[in-house]
C-alpha positions as CSV (number, residue, x, y, z in Angstrom):
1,X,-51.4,-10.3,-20.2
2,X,-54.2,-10.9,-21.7
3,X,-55.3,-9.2,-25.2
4,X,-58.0,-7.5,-26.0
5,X,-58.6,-9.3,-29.0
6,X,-58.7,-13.1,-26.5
7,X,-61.4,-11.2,-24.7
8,X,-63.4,-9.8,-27.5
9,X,-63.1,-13.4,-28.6
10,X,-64.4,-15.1,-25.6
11,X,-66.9,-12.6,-25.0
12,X,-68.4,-13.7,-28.8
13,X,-68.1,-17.2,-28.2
14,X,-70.2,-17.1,-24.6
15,X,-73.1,-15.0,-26.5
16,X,-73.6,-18.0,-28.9
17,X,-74.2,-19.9,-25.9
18,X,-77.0,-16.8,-24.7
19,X,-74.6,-16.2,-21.9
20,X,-74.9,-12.3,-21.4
21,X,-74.1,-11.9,-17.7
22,X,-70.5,-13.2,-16.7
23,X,-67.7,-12.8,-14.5
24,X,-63.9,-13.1,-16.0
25,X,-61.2,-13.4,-14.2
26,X,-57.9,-15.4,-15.3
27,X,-57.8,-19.3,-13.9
28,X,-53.7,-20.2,-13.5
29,X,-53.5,-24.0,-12.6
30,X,-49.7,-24.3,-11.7
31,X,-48.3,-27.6,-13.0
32,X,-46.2,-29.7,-10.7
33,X,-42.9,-30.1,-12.8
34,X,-42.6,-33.9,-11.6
35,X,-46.1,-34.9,-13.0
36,X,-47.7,-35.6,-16.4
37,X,-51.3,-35.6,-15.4
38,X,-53.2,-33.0,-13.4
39,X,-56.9,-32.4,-12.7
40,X,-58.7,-29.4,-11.5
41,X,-61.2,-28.8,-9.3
42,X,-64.8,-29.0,-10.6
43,X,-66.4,-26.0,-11.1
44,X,-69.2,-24.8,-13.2
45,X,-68.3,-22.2,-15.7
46,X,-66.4,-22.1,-18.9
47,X,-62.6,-22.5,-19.1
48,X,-61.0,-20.7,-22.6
49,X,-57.2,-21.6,-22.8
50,X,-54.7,-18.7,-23.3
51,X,-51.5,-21.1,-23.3
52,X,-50.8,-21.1,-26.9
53,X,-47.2,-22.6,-26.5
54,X,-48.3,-26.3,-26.1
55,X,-46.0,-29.1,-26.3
56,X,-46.9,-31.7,-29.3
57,X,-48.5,-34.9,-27.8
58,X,-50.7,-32.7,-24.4
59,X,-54.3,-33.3,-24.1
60,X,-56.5,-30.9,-22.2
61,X,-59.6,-32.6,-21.6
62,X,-63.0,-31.6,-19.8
63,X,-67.1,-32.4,-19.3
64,X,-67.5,-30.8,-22.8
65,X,-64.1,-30.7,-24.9
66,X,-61.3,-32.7,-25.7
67,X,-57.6,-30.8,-27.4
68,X,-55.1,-32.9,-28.2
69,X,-52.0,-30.8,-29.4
70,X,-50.7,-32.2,-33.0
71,X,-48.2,-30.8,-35.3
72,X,-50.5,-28.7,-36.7
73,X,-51.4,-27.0,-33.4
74,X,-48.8,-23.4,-33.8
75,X,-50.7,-22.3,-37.4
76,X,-54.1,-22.1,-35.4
77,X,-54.1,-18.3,-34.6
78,X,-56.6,-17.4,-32.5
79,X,-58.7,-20.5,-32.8
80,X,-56.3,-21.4,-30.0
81,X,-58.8,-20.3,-27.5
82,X,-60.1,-23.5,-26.9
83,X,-63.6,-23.7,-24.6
84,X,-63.9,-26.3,-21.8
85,X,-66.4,-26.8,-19.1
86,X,-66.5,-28.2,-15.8
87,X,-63.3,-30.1,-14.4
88,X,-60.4,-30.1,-16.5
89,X,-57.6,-32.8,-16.9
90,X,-53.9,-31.8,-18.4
91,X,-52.0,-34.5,-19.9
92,X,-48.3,-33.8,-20.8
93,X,-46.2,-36.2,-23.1
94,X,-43.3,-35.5,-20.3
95,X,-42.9,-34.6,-16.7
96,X,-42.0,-30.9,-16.4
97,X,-43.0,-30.2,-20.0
98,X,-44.8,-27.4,-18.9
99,X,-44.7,-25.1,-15.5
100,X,-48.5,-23.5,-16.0
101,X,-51.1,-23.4,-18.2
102,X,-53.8,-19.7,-18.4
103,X,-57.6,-19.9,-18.9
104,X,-59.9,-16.8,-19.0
105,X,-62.7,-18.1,-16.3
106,X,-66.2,-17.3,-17.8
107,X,-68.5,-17.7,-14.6
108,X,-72.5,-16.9,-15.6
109,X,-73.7,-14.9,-12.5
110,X,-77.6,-16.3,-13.4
């Protein structure tokens, strides 16, 4: 479920980028448990991550942002809520490490 608060959030973080007229909607991209790397599709849009329980040693990775997930990564609150654009690539440190990972899709209608 997504929190009022994560949507506020995202919702402040698309009107720094003058983006005032949006469609949400929450992006699931289901992990096959045998794999370590996965790729989305491309897409234009913003991607903010809602996973917050990340094993140490993934990297998320897209046309605009790089997280790599450290030991420091379960003090960051909700600067968790990471912003990616464009096509996304998931690396996990081991195969089955995680079965999904949750965006909120920001998708500018102009």
């Amino acid at each position: 479920m997504i929190s009022v608060e994560s949507i506020g959030y995202v919702e402040r973080l698309l009107a720094t980028r003058q983006v005032k007229d949006f469609y949400l909607d929450v992006f699931t991209l289901v992990l096959d448990p045998s794999q370590k790397n996965f790729y989305s599709d491309a897409n234009r849009g913003y991607y903010y991550l809602l996973t917050h329980e990340l094993p140490q040693g993934t990297t998320i990775a897209s046309e605009t942002a790089i997280l790599e997930v450290d030991e420091n990564w379960s003090s960051r609150g909700i600067t968790k809520i990471q912003e990616f654009g464009g096509q996304l690539a998931i690396h996990l440190p081991n195969p089955g490490a995680l079965s999904q990972v949750e965006f909120i899709r920001a998708i500018p209608r102009a």
